[in-house]
C-alpha beads as a LAMMPS data file, in Angstrom:
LAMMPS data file: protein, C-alpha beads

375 atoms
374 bonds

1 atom types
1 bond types

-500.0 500.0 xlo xhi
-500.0 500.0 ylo yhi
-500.0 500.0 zlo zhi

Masses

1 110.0

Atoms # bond

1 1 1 0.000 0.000 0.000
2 1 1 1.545 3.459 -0.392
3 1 1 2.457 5.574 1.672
4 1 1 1.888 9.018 1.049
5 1 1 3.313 12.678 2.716
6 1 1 0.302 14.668 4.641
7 1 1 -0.486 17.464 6.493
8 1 1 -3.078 18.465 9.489
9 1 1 -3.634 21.879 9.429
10 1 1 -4.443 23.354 12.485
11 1 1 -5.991 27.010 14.358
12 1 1 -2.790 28.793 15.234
13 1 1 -1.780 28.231 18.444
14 1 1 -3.056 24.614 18.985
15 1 1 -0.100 22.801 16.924
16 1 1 0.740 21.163 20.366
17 1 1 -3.100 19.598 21.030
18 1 1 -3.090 18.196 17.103
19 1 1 0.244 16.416 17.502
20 1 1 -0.070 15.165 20.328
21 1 1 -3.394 13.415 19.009
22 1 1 -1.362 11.850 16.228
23 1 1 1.597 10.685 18.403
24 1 1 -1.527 9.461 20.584
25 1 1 -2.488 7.646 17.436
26 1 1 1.644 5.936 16.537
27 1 1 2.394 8.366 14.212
28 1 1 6.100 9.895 13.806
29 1 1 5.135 13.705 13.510
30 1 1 6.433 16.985 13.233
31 1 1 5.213 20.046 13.867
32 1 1 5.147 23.362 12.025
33 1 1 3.466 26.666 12.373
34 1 1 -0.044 26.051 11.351
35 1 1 0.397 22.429 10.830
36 1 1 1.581 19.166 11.995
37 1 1 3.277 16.416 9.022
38 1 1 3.243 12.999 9.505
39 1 1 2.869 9.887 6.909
40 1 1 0.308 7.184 6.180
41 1 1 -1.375 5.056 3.593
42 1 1 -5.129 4.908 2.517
43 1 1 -6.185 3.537 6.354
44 1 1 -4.462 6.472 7.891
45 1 1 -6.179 8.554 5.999
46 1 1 -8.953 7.620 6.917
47 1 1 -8.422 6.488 10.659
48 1 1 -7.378 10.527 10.879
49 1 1 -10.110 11.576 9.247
50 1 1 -12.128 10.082 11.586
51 1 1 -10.257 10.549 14.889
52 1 1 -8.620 13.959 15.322
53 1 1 -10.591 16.452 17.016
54 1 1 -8.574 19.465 16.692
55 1 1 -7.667 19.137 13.512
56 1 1 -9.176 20.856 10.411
57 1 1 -8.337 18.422 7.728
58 1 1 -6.213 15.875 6.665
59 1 1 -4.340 17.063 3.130
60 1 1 -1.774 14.576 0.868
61 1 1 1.126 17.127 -0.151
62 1 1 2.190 15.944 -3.453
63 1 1 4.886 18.422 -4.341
64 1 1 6.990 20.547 -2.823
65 1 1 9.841 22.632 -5.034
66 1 1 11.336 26.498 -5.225
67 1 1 9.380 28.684 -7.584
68 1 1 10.713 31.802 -8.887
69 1 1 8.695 32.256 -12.273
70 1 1 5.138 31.245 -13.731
71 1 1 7.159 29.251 -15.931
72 1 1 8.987 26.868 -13.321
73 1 1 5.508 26.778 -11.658
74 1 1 3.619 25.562 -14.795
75 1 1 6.648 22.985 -15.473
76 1 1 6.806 21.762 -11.816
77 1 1 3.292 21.002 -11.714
78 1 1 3.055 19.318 -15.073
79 1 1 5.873 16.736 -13.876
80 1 1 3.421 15.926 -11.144
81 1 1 2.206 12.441 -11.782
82 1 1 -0.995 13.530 -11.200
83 1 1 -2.762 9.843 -12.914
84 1 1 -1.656 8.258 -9.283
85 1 1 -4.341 11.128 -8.341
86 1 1 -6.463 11.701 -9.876
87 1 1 -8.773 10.198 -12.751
88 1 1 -8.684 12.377 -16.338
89 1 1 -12.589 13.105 -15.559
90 1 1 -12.357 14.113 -12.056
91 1 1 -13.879 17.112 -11.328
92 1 1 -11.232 18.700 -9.513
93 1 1 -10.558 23.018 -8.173
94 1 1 -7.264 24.471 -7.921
95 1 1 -6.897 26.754 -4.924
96 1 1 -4.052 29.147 -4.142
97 1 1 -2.639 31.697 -2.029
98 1 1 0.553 33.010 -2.005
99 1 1 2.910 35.133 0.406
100 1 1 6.638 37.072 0.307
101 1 1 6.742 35.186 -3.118
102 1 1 8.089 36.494 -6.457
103 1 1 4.716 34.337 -7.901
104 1 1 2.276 37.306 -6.045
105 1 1 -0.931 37.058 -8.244
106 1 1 -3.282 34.030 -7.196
107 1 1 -5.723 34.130 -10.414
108 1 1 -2.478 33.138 -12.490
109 1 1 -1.233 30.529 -10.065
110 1 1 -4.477 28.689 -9.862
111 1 1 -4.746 29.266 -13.999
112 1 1 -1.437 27.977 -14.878
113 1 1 -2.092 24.995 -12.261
114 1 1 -4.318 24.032 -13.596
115 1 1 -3.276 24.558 -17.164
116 1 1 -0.404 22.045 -15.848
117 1 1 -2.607 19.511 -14.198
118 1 1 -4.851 19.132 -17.413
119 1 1 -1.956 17.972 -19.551
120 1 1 -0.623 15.703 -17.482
121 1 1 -3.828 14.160 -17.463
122 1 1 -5.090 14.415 -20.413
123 1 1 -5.154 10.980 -22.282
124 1 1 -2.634 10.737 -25.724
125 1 1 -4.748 11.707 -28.432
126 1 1 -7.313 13.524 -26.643
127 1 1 -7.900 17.059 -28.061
128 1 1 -11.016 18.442 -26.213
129 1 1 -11.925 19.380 -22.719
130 1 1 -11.474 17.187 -20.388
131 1 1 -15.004 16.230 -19.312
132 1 1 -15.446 16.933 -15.424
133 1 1 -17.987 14.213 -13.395
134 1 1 -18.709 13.557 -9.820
135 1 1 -17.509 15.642 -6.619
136 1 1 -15.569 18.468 -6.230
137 1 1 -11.813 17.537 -4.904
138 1 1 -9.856 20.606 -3.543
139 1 1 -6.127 20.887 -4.617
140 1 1 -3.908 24.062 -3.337
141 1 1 -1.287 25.547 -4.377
142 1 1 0.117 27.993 -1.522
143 1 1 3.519 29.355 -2.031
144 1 1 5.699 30.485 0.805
145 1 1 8.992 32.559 0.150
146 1 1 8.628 31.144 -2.920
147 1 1 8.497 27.562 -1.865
148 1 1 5.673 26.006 -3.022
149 1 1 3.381 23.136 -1.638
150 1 1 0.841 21.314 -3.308
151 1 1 -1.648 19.008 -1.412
152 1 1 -4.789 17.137 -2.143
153 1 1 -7.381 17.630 0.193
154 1 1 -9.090 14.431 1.674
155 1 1 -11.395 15.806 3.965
156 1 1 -14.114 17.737 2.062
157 1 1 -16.269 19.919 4.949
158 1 1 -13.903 20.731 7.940
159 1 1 -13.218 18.449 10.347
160 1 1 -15.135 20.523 12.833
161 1 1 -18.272 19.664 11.142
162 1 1 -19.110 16.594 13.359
163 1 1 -22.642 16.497 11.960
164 1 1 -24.510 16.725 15.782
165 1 1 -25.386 20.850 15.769
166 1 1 -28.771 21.111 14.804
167 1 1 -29.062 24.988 16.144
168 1 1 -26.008 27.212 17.155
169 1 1 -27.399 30.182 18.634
170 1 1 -25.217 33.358 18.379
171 1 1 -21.378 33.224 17.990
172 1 1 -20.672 29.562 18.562
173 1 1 -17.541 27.736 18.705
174 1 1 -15.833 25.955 16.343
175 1 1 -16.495 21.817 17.150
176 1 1 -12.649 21.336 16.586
177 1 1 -11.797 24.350 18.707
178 1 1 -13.579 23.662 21.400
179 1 1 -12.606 19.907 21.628
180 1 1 -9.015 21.719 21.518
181 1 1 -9.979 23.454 24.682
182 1 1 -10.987 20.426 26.334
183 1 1 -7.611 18.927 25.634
184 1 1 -5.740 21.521 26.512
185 1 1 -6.892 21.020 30.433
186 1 1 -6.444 18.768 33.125
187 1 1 -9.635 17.289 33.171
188 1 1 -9.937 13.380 33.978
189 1 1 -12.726 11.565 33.292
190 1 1 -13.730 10.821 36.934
191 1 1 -13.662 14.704 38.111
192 1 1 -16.360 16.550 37.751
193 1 1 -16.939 18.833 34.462
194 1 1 -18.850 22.653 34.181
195 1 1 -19.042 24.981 31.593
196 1 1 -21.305 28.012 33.130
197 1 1 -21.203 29.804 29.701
198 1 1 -22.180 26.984 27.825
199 1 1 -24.322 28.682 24.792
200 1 1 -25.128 25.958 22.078
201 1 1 -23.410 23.309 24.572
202 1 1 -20.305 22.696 22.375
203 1 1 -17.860 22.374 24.963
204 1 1 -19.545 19.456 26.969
205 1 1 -20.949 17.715 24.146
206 1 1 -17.023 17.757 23.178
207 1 1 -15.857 16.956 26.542
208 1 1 -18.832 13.871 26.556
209 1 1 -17.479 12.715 23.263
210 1 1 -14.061 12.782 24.732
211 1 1 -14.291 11.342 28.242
212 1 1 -16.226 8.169 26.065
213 1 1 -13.488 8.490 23.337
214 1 1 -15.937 8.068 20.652
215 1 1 -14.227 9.122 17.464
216 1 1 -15.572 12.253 16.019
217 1 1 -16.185 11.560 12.287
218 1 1 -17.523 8.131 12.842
219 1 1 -20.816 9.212 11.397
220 1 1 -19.945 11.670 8.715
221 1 1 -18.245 11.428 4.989
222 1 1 -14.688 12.226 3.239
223 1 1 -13.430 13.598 0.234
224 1 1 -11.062 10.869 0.020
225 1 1 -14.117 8.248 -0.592
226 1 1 -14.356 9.776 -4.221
227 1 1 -10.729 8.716 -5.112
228 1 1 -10.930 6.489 -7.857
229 1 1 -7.529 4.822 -6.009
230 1 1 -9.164 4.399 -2.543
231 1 1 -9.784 0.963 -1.083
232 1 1 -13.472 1.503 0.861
233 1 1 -12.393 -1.359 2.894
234 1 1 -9.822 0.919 4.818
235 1 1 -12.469 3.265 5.459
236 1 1 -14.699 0.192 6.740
237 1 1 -11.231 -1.238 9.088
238 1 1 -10.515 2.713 10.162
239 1 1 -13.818 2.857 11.686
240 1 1 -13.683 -0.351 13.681
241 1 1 -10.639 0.082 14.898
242 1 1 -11.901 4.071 16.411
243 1 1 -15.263 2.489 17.402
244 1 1 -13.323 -0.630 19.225
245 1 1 -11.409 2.308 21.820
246 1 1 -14.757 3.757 22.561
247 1 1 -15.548 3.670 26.381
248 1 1 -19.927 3.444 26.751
249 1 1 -19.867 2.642 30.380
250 1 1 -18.258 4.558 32.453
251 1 1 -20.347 7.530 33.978
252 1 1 -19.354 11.482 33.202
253 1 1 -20.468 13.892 35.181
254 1 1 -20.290 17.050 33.321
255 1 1 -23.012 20.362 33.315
256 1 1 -23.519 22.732 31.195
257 1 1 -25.051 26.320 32.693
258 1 1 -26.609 29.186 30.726
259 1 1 -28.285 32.144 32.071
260 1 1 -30.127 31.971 28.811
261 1 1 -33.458 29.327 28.296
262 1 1 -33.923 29.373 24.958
263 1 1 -29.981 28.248 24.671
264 1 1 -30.029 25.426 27.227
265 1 1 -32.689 23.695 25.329
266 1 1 -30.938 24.081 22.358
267 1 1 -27.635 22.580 23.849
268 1 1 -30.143 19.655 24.854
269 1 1 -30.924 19.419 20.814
270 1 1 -27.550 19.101 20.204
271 1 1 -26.401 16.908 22.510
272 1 1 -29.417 14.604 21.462
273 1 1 -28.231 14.450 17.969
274 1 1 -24.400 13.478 19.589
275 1 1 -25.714 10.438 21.095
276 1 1 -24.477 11.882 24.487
277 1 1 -27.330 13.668 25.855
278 1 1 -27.292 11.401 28.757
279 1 1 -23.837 12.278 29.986
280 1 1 -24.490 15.819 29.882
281 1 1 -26.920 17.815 32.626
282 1 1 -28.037 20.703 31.156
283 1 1 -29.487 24.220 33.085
284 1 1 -30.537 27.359 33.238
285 1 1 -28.219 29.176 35.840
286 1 1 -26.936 32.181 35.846
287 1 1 -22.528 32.507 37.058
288 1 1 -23.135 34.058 40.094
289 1 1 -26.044 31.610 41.309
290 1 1 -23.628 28.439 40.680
291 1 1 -22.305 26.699 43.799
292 1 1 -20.384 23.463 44.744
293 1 1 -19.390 20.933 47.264
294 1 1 -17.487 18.831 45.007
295 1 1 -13.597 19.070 44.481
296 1 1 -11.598 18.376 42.001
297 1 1 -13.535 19.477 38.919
298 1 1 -12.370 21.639 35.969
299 1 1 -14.320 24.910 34.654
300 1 1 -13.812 25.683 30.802
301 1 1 -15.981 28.599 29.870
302 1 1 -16.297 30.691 26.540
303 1 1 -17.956 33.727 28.062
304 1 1 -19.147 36.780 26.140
305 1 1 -16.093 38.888 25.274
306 1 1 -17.739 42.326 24.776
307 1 1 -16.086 43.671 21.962
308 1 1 -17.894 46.928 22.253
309 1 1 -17.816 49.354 25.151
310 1 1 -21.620 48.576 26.700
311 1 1 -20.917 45.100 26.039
312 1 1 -17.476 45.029 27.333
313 1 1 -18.846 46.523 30.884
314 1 1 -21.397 43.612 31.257
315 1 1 -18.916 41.182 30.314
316 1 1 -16.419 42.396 32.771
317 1 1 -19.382 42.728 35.433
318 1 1 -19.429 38.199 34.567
319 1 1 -16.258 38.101 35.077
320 1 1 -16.300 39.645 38.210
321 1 1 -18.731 37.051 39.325
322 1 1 -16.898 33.970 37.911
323 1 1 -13.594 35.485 40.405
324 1 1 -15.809 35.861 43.416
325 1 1 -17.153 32.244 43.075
326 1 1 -13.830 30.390 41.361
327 1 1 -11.493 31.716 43.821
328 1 1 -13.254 30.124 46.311
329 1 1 -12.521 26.817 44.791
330 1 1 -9.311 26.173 45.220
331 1 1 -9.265 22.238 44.092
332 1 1 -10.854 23.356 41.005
333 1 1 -9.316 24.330 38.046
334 1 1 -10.304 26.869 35.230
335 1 1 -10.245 27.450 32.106
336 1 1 -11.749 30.630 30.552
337 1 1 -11.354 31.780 27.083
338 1 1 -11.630 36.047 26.317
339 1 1 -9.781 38.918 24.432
340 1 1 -10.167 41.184 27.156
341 1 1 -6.554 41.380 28.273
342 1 1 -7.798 43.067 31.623
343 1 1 -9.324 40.099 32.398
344 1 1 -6.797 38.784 35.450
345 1 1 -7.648 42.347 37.165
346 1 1 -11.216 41.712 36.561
347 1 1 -11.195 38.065 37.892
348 1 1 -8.515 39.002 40.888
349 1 1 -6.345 36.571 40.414
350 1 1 -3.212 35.931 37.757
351 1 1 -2.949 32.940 35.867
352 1 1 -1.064 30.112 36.489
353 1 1 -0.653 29.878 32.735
354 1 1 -1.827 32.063 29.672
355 1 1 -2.089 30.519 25.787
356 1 1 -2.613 32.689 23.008
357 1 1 -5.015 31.486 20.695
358 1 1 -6.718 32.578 17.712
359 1 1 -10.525 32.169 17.333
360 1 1 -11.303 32.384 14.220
361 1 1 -9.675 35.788 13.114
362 1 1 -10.092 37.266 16.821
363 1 1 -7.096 36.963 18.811
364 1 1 -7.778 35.321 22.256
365 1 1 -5.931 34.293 25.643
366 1 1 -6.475 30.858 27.198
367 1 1 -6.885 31.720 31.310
368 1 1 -5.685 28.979 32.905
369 1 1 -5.501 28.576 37.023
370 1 1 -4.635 24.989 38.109
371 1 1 -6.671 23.356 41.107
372 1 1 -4.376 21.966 44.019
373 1 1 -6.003 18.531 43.643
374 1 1 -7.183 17.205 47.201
375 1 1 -6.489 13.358 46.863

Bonds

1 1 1 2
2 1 2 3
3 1 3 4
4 1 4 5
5 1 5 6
6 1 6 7
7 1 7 8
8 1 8 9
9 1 9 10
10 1 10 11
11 1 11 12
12 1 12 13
13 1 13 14
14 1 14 15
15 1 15 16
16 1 16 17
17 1 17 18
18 1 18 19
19 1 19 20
20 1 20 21
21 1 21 22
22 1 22 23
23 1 23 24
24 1 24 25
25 1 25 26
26 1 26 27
27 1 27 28
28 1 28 29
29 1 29 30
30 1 30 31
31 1 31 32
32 1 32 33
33 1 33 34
34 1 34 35
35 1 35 36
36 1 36 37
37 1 37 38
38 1 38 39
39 1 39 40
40 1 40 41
41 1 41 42
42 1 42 43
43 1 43 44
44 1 44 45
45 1 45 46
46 1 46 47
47 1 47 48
48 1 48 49
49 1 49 50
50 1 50 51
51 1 51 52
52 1 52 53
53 1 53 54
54 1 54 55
55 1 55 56
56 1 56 57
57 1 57 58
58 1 58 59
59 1 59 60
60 1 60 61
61 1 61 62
62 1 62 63
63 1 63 64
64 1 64 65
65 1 65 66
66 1 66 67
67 1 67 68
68 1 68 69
69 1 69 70
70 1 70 71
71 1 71 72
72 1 72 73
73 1 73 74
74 1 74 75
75 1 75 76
76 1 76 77
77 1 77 78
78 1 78 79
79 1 79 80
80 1 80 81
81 1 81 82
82 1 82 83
83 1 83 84
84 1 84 85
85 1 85 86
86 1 86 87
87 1 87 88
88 1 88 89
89 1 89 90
90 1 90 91
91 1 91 92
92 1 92 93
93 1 93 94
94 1 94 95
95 1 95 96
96 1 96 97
97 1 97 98
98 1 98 99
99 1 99 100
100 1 100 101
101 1 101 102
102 1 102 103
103 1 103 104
104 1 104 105
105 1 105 106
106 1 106 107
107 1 107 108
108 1 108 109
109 1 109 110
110 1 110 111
111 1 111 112
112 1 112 113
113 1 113 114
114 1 114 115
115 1 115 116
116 1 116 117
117 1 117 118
118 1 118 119
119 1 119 120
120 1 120 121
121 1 121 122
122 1 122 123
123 1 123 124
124 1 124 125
125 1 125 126
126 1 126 127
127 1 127 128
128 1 128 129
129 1 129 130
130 1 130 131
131 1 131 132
132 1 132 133
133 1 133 134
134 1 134 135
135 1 135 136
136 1 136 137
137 1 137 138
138 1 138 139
139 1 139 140
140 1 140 141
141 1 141 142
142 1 142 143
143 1 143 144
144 1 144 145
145 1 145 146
146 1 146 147
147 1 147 148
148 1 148 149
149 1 149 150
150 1 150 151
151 1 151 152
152 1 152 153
153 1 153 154
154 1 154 155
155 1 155 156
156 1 156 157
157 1 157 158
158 1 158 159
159 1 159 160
160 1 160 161
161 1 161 162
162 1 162 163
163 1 163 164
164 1 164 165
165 1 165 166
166 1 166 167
167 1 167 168
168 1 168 169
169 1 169 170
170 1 170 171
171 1 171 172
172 1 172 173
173 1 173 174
174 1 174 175
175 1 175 176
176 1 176 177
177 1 177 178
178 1 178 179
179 1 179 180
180 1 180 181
181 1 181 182
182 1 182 183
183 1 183 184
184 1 184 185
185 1 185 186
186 1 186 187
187 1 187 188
188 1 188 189
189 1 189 190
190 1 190 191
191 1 191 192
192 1 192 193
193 1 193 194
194 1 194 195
195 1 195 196
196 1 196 197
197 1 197 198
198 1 198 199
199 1 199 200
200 1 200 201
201 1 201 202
202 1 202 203
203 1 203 204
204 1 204 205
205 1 205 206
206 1 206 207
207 1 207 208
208 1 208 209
209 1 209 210
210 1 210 211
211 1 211 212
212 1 212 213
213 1 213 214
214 1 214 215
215 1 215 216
216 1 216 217
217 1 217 218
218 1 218 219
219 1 219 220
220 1 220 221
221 1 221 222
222 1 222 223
223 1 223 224
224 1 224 225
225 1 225 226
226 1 226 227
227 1 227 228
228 1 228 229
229 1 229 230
230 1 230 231
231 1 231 232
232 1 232 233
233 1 233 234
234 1 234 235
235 1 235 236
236 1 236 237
237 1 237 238
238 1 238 239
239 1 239 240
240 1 240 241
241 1 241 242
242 1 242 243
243 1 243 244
244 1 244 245
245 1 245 246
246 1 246 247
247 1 247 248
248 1 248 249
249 1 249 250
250 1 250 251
251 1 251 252
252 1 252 253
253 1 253 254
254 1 254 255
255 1 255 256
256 1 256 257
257 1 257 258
258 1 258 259
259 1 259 260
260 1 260 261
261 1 261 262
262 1 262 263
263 1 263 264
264 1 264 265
265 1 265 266
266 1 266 267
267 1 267 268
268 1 268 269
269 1 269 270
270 1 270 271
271 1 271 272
272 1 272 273
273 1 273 274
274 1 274 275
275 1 275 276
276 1 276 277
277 1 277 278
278 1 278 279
279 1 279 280
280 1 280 281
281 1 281 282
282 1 282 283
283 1 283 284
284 1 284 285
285 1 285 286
286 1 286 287
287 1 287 288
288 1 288 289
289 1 289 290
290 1 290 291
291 1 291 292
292 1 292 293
293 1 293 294
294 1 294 295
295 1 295 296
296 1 296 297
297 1 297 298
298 1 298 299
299 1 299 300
300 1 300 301
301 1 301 302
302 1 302 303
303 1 303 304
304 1 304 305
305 1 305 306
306 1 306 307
307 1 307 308
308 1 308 309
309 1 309 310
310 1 310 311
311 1 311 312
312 1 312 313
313 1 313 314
314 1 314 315
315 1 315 316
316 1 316 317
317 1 317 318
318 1 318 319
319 1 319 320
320 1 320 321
321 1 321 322
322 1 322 323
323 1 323 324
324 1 324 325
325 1 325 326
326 1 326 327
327 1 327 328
328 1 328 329
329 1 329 330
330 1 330 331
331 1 331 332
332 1 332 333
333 1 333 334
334 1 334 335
335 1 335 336
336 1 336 337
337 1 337 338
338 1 338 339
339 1 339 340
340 1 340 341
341 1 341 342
342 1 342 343
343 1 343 344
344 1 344 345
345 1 345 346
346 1 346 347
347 1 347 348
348 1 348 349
349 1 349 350
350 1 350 351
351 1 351 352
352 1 352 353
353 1 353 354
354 1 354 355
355 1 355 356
356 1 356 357
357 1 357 358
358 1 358 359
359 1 359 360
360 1 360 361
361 1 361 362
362 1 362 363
363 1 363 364
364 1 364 365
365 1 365 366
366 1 366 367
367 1 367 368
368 1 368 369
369 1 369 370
370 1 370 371
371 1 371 372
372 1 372 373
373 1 373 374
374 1 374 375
């Protein structure tokens, strides 16, 4: 079977979660700034496809080479042997984007790609268009300081598409982000798990999903099922093999809290369509009516950031709250997402660590204060 070069790009700032989940997985990785490299063959395409959480797709790089000109760049491509591909009929897009590169104009890259691509493929004798039939496949040509990479997507939808949100509400999180921010605490399993904040319930629906270890794209479809080259049988093995390490028995105890109605029963919707509505106790509670005897347990919350001025003051009047209560916890640990860099003042306390992040375009910090665990 052969084995092929890919890629896993991920959010800035998460590089660490995504390899980690490959290591996790056997594979030799390394890690780059926006993405993590590792190799596999058809099943580990899939198997990834399936298991990584943080990840946004899985991409075959095909190519890599200096490019100075349009003319190296058409002649590069061409010597691509693209027939161990894709099939002359496949109905395939050439992306591109390009940066500090003497090759600076993206319609021309993506033109002359795919100018390149279609006589390589093109069958001896053929003198038409080359007919295009079935799904779309993504290629991309990005270009670097004029180094060039060319991948193959195999993914199709992002990976943060699980398939299970049936409403979102306003402003939700990214499936793949938040399972990131699951995995970048200290929760176990056994300890007790509460998002006050929780919105469309994305966080504990990914915190259910990983506490059971139930593979996220177990349910959902890949580009790479379209290759004419891909053995379906690997796709059939990948999925047994994530479904086999799934854990249906042990019991979670994780809450999700929202001060608004309409939103908790939404999270309930969601969590429904997950398969993990009973592992998840869902509320209407405002922060500052939220109390605990229990020790131990881990807080991740995506509150409101207030990116205006009136919004701003009621957000920092929550996070006011969340100190008064949290600091009171000392065996808990939490975990609070925000781009309000006067957060710490707001909350009265510093962080014991704090992760730069990027959601979406918006530049965020990762609060983190570690529980003293009482064992």
């Amino acid at each position: 079977m052969k084995t092929f070069n890919l890629i896993a790009p991920v959010a800035s700032g998460i590089e660490s979660v995504t390899n980690k989940e490959l290591k996790d997985l056997g594979y030799q990785t390394q890690s780059e700034n926006g993405y993590i490299r590792f190799q596999g063959n058809e099943y580990d395409i899939a198997l990834t496809n399936i298991s990584l959480r943080s990840a946004d797709r899985i991409k075959i790089v095909v190519a890599e080479f200096k490019t100075y000109n349009f003319d190296d760049l058409f002649d590069n491509i061409r010597d691509i042997p693209w027939q161990d591909y894709l099939d002359y009929r496949q109905n395939f897009v050439v992306n591109a984007r390009t940066k500090n590169s003497s090759n600076n104009s993206v319609p021309n890259i993506q033109r002359i790609s795919e100018k390149a691509i279609i006589e390589t493929l093109r069958p001896k004798g053929f003198t038409g268009f080359l007919p295009k039939e079935g799904p779309i496949i993504n290629l991309e040509v990005a270009i670097d300081k004029d180094v060039a990479m060319i991948t193959i997507d195999t993914t199709g939808d992002s990976l943060f598409k699980r398939g299970y949100r049936v409403n979102k509400g306003g402003a939700p999180l990214k499936e793949n982000f938040a399972a990131a921010l699951v995995l970048l605490t200290n929760w176990f399993p056994d300890n007790p798990f509460v998002d006050p904040t929780t919105g469309s319930g994305t966080i504990p629906i990914e915190a259910a999903l990983i506490g059971r270890n139930i593979a996220p794209g177990l349910l959902r479809h890949f580009t790479f099922e379209n290759f004419y080259w891909f053995d379906k049988k690997q796709l059939e093995l990948a999925k047994d093999a994530a479904d086999a390490k799934a854990d249906y028995d042990t019991l979670l105890e994780i809450s999700g809290f929202d001060i608004d109605g309409r939103m908790v029963e939404i999270a309930k919707q969601n969590a429904k369509q997950a398969g993990v509505s009973q592992d998840i106790k869902f509320q209407q509670l405002a922060v500052k009516d939220w109390s605990t005897t229990e020790e131990n347990g881990i807080i991740v919350s995506n509150p409101p950031y207030g990116q205006r001025l009136g919004e701003l003051e009621e957000a920092e009047v929550l996070y006011k709250q969340m100190g008064q209560i949290y600091n009171q916890l000392p065996t808990w640990s939490k975990y609070i997402l925000t781009s309000d860099e006067n957060f710490e003042n707001v909350f009265g306390a510093r962080a014991t660590k704090k992760r730069k992040l990027y959601n979406g375009a918006l530049r965020v910090d990762y609060y983190q204060y570690w529980g003293k665990k009482n064992r």
